[in-house]
Backbone as CSV, one residue per row, in Angstrom:
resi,resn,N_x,N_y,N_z,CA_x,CA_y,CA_z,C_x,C_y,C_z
1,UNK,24.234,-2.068,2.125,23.060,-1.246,2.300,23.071,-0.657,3.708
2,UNK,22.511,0.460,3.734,22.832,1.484,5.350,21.269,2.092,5.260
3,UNK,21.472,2.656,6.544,20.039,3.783,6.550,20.354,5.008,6.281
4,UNK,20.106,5.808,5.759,20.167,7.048,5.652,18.585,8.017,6.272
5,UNK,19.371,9.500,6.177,18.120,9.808,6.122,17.645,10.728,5.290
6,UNK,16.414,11.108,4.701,15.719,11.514,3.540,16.277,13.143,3.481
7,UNK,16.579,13.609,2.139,17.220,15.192,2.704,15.701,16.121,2.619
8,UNK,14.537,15.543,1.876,13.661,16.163,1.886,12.881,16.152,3.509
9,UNK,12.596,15.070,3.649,11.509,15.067,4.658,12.396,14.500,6.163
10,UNK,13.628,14.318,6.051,14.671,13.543,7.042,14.169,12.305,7.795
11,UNK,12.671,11.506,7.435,12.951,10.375,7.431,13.595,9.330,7.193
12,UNK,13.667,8.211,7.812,15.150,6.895,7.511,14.398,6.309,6.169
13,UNK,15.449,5.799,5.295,15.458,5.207,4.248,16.221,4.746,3.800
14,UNK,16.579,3.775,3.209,17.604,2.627,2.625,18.581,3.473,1.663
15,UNK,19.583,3.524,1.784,20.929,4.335,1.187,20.819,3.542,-0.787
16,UNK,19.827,2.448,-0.835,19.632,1.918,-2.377,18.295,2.920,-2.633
17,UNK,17.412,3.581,-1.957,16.550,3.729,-2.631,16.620,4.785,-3.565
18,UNK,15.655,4.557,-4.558,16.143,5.757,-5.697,14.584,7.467,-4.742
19,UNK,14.005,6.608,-4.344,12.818,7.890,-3.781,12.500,7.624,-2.513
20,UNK,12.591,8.414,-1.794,11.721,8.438,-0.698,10.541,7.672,-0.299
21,UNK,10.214,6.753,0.436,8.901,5.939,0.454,7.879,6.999,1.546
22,UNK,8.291,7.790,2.445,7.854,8.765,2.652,6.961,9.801,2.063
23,UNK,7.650,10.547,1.574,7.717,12.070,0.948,8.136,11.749,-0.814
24,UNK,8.460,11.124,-1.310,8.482,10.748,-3.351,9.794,11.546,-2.949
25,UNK,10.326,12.022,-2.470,11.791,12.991,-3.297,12.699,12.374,-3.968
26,UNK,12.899,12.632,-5.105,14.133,11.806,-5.718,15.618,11.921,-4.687
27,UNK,16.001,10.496,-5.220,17.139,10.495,-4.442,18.165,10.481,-5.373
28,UNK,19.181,10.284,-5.334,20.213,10.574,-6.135,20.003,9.559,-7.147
29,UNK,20.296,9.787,-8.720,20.237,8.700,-9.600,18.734,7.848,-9.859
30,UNK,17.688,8.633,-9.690,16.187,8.022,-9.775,15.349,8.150,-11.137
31,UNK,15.393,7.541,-11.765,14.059,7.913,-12.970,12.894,8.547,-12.588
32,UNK,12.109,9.136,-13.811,11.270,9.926,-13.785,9.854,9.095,-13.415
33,UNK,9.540,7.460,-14.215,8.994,6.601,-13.153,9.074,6.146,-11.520
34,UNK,9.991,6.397,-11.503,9.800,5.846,-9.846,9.649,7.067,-9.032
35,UNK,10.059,8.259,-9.393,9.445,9.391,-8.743,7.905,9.692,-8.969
36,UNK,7.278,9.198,-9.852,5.906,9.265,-10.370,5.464,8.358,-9.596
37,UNK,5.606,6.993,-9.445,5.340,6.051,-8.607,5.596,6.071,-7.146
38,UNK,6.659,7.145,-6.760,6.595,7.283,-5.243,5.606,8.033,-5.029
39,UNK,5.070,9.345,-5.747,4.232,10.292,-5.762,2.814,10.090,-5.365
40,UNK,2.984,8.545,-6.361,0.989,7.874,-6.286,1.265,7.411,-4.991
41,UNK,2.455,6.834,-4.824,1.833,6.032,-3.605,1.415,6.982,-2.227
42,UNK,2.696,7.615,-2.301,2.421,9.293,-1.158,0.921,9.839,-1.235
43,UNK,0.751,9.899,-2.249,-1.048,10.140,-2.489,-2.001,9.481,-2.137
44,UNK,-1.874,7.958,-1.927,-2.658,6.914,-2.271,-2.267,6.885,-0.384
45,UNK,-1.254,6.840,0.117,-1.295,6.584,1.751,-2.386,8.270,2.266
46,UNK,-1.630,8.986,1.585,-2.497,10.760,1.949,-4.076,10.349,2.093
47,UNK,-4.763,9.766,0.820,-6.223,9.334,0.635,-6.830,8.448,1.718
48,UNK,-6.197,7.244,1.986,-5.943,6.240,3.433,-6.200,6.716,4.506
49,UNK,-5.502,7.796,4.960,-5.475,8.524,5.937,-6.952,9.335,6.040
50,UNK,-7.112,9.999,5.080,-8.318,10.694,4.814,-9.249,10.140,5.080
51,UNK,-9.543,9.202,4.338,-10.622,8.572,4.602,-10.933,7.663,5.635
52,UNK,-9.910,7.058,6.897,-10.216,7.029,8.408,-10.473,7.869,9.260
53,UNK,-10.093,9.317,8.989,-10.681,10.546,9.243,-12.079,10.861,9.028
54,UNK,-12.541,10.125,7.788,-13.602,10.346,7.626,-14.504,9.035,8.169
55,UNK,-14.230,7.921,8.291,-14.675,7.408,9.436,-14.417,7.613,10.879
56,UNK,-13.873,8.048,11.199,-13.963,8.165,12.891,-15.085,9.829,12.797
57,UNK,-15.301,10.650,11.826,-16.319,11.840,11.709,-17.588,11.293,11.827
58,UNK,-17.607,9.848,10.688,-19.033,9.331,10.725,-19.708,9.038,12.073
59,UNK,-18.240,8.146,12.432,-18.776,7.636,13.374,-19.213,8.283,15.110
60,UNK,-18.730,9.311,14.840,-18.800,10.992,15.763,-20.322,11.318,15.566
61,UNK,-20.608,11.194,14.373,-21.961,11.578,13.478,-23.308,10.749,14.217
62,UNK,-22.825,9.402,13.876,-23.551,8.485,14.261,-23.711,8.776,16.113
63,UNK,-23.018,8.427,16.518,-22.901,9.019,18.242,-23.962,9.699,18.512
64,UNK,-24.066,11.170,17.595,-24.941,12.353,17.935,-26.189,11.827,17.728
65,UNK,-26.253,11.002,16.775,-27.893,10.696,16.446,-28.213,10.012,17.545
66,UNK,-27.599,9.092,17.808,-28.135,7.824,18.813,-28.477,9.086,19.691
67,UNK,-27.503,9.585,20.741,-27.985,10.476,21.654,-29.230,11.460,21.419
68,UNK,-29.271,11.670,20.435,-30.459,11.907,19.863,-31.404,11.720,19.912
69,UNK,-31.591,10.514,19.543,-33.045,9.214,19.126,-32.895,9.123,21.041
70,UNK,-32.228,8.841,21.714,-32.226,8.459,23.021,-32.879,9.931,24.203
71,UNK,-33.082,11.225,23.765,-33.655,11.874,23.762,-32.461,13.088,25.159
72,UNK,-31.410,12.801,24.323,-30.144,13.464,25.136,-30.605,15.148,24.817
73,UNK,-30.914,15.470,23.577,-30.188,16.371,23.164,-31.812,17.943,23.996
74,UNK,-32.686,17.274,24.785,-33.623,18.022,25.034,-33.607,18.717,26.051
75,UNK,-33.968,19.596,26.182,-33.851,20.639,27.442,-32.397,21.129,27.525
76,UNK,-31.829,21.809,28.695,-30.542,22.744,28.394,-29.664,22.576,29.473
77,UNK,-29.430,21.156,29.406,-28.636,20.840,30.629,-27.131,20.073,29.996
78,UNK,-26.301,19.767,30.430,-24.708,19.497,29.839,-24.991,18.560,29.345
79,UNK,-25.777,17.762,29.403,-25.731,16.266,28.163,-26.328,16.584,26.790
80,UNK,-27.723,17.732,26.804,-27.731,18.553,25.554,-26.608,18.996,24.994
81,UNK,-26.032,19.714,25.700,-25.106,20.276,24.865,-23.980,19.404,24.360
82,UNK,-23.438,18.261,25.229,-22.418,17.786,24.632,-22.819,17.195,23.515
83,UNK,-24.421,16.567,23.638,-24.651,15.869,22.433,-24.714,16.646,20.955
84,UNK,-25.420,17.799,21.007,-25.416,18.698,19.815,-24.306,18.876,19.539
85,UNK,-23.143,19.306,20.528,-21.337,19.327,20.338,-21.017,17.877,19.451
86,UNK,-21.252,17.186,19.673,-20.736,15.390,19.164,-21.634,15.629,17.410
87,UNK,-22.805,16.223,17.529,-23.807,16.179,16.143,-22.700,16.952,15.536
88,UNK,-22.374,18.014,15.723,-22.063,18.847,14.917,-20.534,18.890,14.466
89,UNK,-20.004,18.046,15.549,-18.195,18.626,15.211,-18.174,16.964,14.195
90,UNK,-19.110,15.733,14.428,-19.299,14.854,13.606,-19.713,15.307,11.596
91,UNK,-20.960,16.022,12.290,-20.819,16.394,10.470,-19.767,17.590,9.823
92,UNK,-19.456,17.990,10.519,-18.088,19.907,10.046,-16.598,18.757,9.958
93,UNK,-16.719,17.873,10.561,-14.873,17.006,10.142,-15.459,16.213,9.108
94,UNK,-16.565,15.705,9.381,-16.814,14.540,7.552,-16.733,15.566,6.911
95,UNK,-17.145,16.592,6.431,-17.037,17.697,5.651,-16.082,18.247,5.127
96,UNK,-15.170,18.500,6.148,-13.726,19.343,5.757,-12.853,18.139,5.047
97,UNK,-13.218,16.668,5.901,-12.236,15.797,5.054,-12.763,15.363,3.989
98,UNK,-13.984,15.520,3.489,-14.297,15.556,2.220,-13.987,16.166,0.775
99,UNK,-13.680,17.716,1.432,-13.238,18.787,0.491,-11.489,17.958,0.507
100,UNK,-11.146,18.048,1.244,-9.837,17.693,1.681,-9.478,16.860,0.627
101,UNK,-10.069,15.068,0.502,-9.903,14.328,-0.087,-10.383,15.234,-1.879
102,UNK,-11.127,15.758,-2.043,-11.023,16.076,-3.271,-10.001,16.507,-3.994
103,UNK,-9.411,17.341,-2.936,-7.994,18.204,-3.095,-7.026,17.487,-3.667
104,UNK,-7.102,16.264,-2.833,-5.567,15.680,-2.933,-5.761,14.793,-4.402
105,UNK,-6.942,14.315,-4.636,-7.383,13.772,-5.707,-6.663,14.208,-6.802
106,UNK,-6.984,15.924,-6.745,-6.988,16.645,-7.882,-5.159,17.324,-8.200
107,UNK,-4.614,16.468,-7.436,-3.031,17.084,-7.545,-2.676,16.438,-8.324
């Protein structure tokens, strides 16, 4: 057994594997299951990802409120603004990775 590397995505991978643990690409000599099964899993790490994205948004989210409730966001001086900046780029990334995750769902 050697390393090779992937011709799809040129990550390292075991010269036995039949797919990519990466990227699903069949490798030489692979059934139509284990390319299906590299696929979910590629999907299933894609979703993973997503959805810590979508916690570190929440938690961006959450930030803005506190500063908020703490009475940051009043009058028009740089701690207003950063805080409304923190409200808002918190709810527009939970958002986009929301649509996002639907996407990948739906492949």
């Amino acid at each position: 057994m050697s390393i090779i590397n992937c011709s799809a995505c040129g990550k390292r991978i075991s010269s036995k594997a039949k797919v990519c643990s990466h990227c699903g690409a069949a490798q030489r000599g692979a059934r139509d299951e284990e390319v299906e099964r590299a696929a979910a899993i590629v999907r299933r790490n894609k979703i993973r990802g997503l959805q810590m994205q979508s916690y570190a948004a929440m938690l961006l989210f959450l930030a803005g409120i506190i500063l908020w409730y703490l009475g940051y966001m009043e009058g028009d001086n740089l701690r207003a603004h950063v805080s409304r900046g923190v409200l808002a780029v918190g709810v527009i990334w939970y958002l986009v990775n929301r649509v996002r995750m639907v996407m990948v769902k739906r492949q």
